[in-house]
C-alpha positions in Angstrom: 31.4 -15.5 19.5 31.1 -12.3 21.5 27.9 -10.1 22.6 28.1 -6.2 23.0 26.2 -5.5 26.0 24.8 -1.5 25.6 23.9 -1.1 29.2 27.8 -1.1 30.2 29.1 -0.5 26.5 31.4 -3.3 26.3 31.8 -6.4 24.5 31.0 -9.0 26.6 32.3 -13.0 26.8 36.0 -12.7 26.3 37.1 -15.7 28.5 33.5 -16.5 28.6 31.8 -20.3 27.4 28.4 -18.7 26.0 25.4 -21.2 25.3 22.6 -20.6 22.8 19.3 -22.6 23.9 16.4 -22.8 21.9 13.1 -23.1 23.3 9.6 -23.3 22.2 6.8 -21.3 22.7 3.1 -22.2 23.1 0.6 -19.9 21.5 1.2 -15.6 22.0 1.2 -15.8 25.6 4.8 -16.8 25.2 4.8 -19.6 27.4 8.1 -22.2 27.5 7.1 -25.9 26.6 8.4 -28.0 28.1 8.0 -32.0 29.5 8.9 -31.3 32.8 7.9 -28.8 35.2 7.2 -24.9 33.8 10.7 -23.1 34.2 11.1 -19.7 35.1 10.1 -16.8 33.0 14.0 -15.7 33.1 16.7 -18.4 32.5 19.9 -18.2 32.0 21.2 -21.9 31.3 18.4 -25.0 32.3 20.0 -27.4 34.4 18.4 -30.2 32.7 18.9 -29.9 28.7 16.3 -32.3 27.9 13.7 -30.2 29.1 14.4 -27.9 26.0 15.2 -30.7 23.6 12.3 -32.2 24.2 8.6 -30.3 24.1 5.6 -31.8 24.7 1.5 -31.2 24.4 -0.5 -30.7 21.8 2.3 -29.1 19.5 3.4 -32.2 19.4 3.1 -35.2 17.7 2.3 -38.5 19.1 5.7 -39.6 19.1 6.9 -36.1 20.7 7.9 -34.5 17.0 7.0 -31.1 16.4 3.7 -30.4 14.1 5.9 -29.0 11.1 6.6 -32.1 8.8 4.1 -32.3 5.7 1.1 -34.7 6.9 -0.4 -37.1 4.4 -4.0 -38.2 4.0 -4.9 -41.3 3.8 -8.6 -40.3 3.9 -10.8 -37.5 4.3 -14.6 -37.6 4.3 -17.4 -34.7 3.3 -21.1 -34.7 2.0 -20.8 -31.5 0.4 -23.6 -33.2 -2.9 -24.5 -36.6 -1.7 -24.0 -39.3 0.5 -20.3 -39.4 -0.4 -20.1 -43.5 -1.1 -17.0 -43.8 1.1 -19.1 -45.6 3.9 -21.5 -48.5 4.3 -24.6 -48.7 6.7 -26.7 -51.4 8.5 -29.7 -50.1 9.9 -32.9 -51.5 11.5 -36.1 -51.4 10.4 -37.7 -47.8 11.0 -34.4 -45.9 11.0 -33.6 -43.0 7.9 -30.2 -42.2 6.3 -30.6 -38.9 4.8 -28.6 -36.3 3.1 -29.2 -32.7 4.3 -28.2 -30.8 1.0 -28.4 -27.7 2.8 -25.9 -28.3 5.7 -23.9 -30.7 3.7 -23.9 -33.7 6.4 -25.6 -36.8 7.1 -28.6 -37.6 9.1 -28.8 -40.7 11.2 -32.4 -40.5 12.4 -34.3 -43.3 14.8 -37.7 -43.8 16.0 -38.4 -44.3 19.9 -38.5 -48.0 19.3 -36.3 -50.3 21.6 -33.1 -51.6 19.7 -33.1 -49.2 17.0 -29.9 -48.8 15.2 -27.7 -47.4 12.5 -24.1 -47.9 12.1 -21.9 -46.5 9.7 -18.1 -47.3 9.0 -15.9 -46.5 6.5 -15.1 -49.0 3.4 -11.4 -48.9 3.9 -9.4 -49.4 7.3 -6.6 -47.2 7.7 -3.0 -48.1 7.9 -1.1 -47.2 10.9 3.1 -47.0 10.1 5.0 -48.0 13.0 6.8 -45.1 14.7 4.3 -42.5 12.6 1.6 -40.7 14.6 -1.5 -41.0 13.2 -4.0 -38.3 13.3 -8.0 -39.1 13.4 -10.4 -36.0 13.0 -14.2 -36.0 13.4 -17.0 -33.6 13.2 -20.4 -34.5 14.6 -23.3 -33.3 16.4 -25.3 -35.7 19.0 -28.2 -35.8 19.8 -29.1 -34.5 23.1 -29.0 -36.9 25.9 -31.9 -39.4 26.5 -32.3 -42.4 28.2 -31.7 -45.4 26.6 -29.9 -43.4 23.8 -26.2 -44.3 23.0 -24.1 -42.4 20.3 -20.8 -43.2 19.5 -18.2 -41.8 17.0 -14.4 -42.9 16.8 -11.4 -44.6 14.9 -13.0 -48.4 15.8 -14.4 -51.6 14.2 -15.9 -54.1 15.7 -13.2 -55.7 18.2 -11.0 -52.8 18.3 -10.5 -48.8 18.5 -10.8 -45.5 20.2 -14.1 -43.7 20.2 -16.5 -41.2 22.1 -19.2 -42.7 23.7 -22.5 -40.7 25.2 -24.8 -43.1 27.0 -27.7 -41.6 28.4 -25.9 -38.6 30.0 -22.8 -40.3 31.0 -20.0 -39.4 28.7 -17.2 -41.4 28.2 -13.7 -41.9 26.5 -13.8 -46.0 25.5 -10.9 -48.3 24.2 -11.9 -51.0 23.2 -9.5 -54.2 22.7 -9.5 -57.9 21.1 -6.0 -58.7 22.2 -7.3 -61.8 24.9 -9.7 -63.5 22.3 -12.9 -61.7 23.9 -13.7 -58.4 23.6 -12.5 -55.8 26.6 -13.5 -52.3 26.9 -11.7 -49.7 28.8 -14.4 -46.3 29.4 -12.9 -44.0 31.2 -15.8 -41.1 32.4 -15.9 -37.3 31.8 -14.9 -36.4 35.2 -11.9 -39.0 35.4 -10.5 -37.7 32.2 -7.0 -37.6 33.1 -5.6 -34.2 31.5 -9.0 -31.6 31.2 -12.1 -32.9 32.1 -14.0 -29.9 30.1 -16.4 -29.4 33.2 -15.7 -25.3 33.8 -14.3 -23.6 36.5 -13.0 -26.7 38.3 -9.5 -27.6 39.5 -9.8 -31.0 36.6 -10.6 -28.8 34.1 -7.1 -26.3 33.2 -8.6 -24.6 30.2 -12.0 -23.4 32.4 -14.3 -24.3 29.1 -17.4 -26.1 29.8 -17.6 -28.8 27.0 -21.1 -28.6 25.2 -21.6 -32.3 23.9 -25.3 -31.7 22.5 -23.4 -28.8 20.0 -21.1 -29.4 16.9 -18.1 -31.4 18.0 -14.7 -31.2 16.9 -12.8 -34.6 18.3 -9.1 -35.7 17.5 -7.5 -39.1 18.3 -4.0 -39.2 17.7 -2.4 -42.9 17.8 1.2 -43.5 18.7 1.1 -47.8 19.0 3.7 -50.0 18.0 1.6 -52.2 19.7 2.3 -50.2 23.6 2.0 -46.8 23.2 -0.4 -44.1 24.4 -3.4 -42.5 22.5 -4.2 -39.1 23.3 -8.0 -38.0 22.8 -9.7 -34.4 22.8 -11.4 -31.7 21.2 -10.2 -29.0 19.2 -12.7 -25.4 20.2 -11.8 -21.9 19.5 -8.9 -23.2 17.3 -7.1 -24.9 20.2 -6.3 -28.5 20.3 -7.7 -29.0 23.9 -5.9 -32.7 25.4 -8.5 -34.3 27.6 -7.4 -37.5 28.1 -4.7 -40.4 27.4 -4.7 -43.7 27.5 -1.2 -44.8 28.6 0.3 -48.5 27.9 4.3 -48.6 28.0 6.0 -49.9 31.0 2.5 -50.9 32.4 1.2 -53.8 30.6 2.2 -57.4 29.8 0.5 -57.3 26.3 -0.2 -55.1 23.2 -3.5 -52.6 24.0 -5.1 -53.7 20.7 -4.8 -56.0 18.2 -3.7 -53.3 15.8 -4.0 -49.6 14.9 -5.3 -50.0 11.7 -8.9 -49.6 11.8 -11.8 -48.0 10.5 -14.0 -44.9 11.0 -17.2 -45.8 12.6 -20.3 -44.1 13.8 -22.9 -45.8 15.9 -26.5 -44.4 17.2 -28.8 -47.0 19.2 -32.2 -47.2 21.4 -30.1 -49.5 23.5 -31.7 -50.9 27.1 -35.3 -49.6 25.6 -37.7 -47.3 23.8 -36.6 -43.3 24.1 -38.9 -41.1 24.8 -38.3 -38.9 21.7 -37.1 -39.6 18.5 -33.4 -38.8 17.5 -31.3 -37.5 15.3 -27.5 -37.6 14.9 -25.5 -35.7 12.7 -22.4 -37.2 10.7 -20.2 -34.5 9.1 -16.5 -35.0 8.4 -13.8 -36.9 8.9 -10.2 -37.2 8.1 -7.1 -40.0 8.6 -3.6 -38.9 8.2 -0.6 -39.8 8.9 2.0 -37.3 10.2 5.3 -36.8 8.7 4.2 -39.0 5.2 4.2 -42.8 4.6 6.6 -44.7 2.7 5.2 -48.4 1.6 7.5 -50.9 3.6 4.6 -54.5 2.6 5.4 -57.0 0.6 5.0 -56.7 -3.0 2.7 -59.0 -5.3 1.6 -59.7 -8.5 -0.4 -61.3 -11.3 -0.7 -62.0 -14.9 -2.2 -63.6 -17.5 -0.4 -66.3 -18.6 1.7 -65.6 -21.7 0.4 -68.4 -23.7 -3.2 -67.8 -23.3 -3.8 -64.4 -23.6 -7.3 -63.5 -22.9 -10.0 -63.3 -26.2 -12.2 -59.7 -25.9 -15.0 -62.0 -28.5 -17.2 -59.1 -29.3 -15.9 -55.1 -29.9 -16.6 -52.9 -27.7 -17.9 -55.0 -24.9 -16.0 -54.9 -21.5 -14.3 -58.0 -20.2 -12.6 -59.0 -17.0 -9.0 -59.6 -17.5 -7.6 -59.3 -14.0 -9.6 -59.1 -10.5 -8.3 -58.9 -7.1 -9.9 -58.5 -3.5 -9.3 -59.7 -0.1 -10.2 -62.8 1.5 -13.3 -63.6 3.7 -12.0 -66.3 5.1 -10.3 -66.4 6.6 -11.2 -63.2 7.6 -8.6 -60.5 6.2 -11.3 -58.0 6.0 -8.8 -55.4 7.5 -5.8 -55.4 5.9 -4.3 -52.8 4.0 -3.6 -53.5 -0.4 -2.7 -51.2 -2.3 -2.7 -51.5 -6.1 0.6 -49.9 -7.1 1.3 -51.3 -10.9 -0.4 -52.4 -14.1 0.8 -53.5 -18.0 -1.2 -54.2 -20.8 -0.3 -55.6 -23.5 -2.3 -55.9 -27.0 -2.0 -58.2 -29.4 -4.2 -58.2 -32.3 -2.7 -55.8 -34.9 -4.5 -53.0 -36.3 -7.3 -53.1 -33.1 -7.3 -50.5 -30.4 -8.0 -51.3 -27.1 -9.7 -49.3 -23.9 -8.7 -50.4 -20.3 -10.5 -49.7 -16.9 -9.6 -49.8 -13.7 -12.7 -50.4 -12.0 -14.0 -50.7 -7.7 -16.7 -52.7 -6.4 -18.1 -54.6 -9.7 -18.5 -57.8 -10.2 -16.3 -60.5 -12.0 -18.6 -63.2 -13.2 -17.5 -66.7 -13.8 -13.9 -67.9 -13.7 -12.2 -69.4 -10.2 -10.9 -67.1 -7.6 -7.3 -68.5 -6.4 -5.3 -67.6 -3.2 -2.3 -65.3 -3.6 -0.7 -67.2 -0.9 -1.1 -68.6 2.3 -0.1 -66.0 3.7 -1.6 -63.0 1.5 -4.6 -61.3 2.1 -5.8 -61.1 -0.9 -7.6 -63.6 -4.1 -7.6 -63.2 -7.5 -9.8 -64.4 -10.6 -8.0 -64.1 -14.1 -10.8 -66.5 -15.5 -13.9 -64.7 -15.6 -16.2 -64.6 -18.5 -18.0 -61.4 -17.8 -18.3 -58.1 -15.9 -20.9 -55.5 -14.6 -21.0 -52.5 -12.0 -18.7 -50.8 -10.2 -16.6 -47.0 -10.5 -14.0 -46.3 -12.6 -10.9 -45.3 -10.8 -8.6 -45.1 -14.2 -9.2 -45.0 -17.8 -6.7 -45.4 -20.7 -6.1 -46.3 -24.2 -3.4 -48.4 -25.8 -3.3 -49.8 -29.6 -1.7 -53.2 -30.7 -0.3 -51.7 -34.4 3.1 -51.2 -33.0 3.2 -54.3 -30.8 3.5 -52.2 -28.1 2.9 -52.8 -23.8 1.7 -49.6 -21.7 2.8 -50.1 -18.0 1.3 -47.3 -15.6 3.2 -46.8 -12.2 0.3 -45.4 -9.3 1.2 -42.0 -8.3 2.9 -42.1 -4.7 0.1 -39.6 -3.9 -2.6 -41.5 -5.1 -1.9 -44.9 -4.1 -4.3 -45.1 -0.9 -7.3 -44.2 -3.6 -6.6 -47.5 -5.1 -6.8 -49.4 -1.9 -8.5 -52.5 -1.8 -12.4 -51.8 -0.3 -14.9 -53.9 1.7 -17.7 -53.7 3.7 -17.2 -55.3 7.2 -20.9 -55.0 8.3 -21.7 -57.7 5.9 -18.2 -59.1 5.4 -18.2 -58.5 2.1 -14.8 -57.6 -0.2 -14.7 -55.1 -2.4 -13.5 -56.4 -6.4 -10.6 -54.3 -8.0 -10.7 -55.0 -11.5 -8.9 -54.2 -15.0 -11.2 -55.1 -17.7 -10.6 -54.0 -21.1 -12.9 -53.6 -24.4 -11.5 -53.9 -28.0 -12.1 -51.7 -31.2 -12.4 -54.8 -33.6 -13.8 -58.8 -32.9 -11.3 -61.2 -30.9 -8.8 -58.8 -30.3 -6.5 -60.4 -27.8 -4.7 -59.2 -24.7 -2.0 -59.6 -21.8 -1.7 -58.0 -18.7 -1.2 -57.6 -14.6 -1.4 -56.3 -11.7 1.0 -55.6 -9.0 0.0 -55.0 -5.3 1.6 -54.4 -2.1 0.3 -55.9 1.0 0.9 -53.3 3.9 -1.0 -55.6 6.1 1.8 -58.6 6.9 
């Protein structure tokens, strides 16, 4: 390789070693990132290559990739017509969940009376892949600061997770933990936030903006665990990711920093120490989970059927029965694992009769047994029960018995966190995922069943 320099006219580099370094920009004032210190507007060769090879901040992953890999969503959250049915509430007495049409958000309204409070989380956790960052967005408007008052809004359940916290005025950054038995929290306050505090012109605070927490927030988590890593937490205003703080781990604890990273979204609003001296109002709006760089199912793959000698009697046409129903167990308590229905096959028997088959969330399977998977499954399932009501449909088909013919159906890679098993931890209740069928004629008879991986293990 040679260069023609035109100041000098010649071609330069002949008996010359010339290095190409790439290097990264950050936004148009043309700034070098970097990990290490900022280098010098004009270099020739950096003495320390892995300050190119390896940029850092918010154009980066949690895991230090760059933000150019397709991201995949394990969940996203709107209330563009209702009250969307991804989440589940417990409330107190007094409270309101409402739908503001209008502004296409949720309000969480309480009274001024002590102890007052709504929570709201979402019916799924959220599955963290080992060395995948995971990216948490949230949109949300507090209420403005009062006494007594404490909002919260985060990627948390109830023993473990990241989340915003404003109590009273103090604002803080929490992590929350369930790794000794007991639950631990970590809050870390506005002004010890440990990359911008957001309080203005200050020497804490590198991008000078004053962060407004009583307008419409914008907050990001981004998760890197494998059990030690560090979570980075912030606010994205005027289009920029601003980094405010991190919670490092790696080469400074004995332990893992939670129990795991796959959790829930959660929003809490409480009259905590006492009565307020106003009402209040927060203001759920959006939410989205994904995972960057894709997902690739790595669990271990289950399955169930109907036994091939007793195939399972639909007695009167037209009527809906139960043939195969799966959820996760109670107890013990597997509330939190991630299932994910990935195959089913049908089979009719009865010539001449048509059948209809459903894939159905959150009915209920009425009699029949419910029988563990394995000890060391998360989930139970009933191919016994007599009769079914309730529930969405999440799939719909047809298949006819004339030809003697099975219909297997392979979930979509893309939509195989739609058919993820569902539950509602406020009342530790799981969520049914059922196929039920309905024949065209009396006594038409049918095989099937259902294969599941369990990402959870």
């Amino acid at each position: 390789m040679t260069q023609y320099r035109i100041d000098s006219n010649i071609f330069w580099g002949a008996n010359k070693t010339i290095y190409e370094v790439i290097f990264l920009a950050n936004g148009p004032s043309g700034n070098l990132v970097s990990t290490g210190n900022p280098l010098p507007v004009t270099v020739t060769q950096p003495s320390n290559s892995s300050i190119a090879a390896n940029p850092s901040g918010m154009a980066v992953d949690a895991f230090g990739r760059s933000r150019v890999s397709t991201p995949l969503t394990l969940f996203d959250s709107s209330h563009r017509y209702n009250d969307n049915g991804l989440w589940v509430t417990s409330n107190s007495s007094g409270t309101t969940i409402t739908f503001d049409g209008n502004a296409g958000l949720i309000n969480l309204a309480l009274p001024t009376t002590a102890n007052a409070e709504i929570i709201r989380e979402t019916t799924k956790a959220f599955s963290y892949q080992p060395g995948k960052s995971l990216q948490i967005l949230n949109t949300f408007v507090f209420n403005p600061e009062q006494t007594n008052l404490r909002q919260r809004a985060g990627y948390f359940g109830a023993n473990n997770g990241i989340y915003l916290e404003l109590d009273g005025s103090n604002l803080y950054f929490v992590e929350r933990n369930y790794v000794s038995g007991t639950l631990g929290e970590t809050r870390v306050a506005q002004a010890d936030w440990n990359i911008d505090t957001l309080l203005g012109n200050v020497a804490s605070s590198p991008s000078k903006i004053t962060l407004d927490i009583t307008k419409a927030q914008i907050m990001f988590i981004d998760v890197e665990w494998l059990g030690l890593g560090t979570i980075r937490c912030g606010f994205v205003i005027d289009g920029r990711f601003i980094h405010c703080h991190s919670f490092h781990h790696a080469n400074r604890i004995s332990s893992t920093y939670m129990t795991t990273a796959s959790l829930p979204l959660r929003l809490e609003v409480k009259n905590n120490n006492g009565a307020t001296g106003n009402a209040s109002v927060m203001k759920q709006v959006c939410s989205s989970v994904i995972s960057e760089g894709g997902y690739e199912l790595r669990g271990a793959q289950q399955a169930v059927s109907i036994p091939i000698t007793a195939p399972i009697d639909l007695t009167t046409a037209g009527t809906y029965y139960p043939i195969v129903s799966i959820r996760l167990k109670s107890s013990p308590n597997r509330l939190d694992a991630i299932v994910i229905l990935t195959a089913l096959s049908i089979l009719g028997l009865t010539n001449n009769c048509n059948y209809n088959w459903q894939v159905v969330s959150n009915g209920t399977t009425t009699g029949g047994t419910w029988v563990s998977a394995g000890a060391s499954s998360a989930v139970e399932y009933n191919i016994t029960g007599t009769s079914f009501s309730g529930g969405r449909i999440l799939a719909s088909g047809y298949t006819a018995a004339s030809a003697q013919a099975t219909i297997a159906t392979d979930i979509l890679k893309e939509a195989l966190f739609k058919f993820q098993l569902e539950r509602n931890a406020l009342t530790s209740t799981p969520y049914e995922l059922t196929l039920i069928a309905a024949a065209s004629t009396n006594g038409g008879d049918i095989l099937a069943s259902m294969d599941w991986e369990e990402i959870s293990r």
